[in-house]
C-alpha positions, -999 to +999 in steps of 0.1 A: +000+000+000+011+035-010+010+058+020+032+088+010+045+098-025+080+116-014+109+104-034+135+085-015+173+081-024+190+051-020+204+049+016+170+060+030+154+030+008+175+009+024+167+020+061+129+007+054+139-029+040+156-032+070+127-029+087+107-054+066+107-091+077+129-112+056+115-127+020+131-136-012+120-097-024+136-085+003+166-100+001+161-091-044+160-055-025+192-054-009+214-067-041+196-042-063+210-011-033+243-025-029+247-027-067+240+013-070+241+028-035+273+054-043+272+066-007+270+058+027+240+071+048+263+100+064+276+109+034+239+113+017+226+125+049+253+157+048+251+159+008+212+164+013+216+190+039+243+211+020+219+209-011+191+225+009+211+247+026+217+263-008+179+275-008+179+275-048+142+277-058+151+253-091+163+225-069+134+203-057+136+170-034+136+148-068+162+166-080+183+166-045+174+127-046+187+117-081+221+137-074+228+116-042+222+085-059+244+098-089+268+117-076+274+141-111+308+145-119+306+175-144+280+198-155+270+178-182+261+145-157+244+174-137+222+184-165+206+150-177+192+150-138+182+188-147+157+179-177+129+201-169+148+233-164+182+249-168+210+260-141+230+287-145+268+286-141+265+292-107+243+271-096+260+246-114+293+249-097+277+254-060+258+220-065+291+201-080+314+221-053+289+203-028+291+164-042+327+168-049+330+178-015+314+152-001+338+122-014 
């Protein structure tokens, strides 16, 4: 059952499995996160922070999700999470300077 529609990155996906009691889709689950889970929870926990701290009106919690389970390099990798709209060079750089940063 659906009881909330807020995206979710990675690490906090992971902090509800471990709640659920073990099955086979569980445990399909926890290979899928530890095949693309780029960060450790602190690490996402601070990136998300920093990213909000930032207070950019273009960045929205999709957006702040995809780029902790990403981790953009470049302003290019930046800009396919970025479809709907465009960032300027700074707010490029401030969002990069941030997940580079963070490594």
């Amino acid at each position: 059952m659906i009881h909330d529609r807020t995206p979710l990155n990675l690490n906090e996906v992971k902090e509800i499995v471990d709640n659920v009691p073990e099955s086979d889709k569980k445990e399909q689950i926890e290979i899928y996160l530890k095949k693309f889970m780029k960060t450790k929870p602190e690490q996402a926990k601070k990136i998300k922070e920093d990213l909000e701290a930032l207070d950019l009106l273009k960045l929205k919690r999709e957006h702040v999700v995809k780029i902790i389970d990403l981790l953009p390099a470049d302003a290019s990798d930046l800009n396919k999470i970025f479809t709907d709209i465009s960032l300027n060079e700074d707010e490029t750089n401030k969002i990069l300077g941030i997940v580079k940063n963070s490594k």
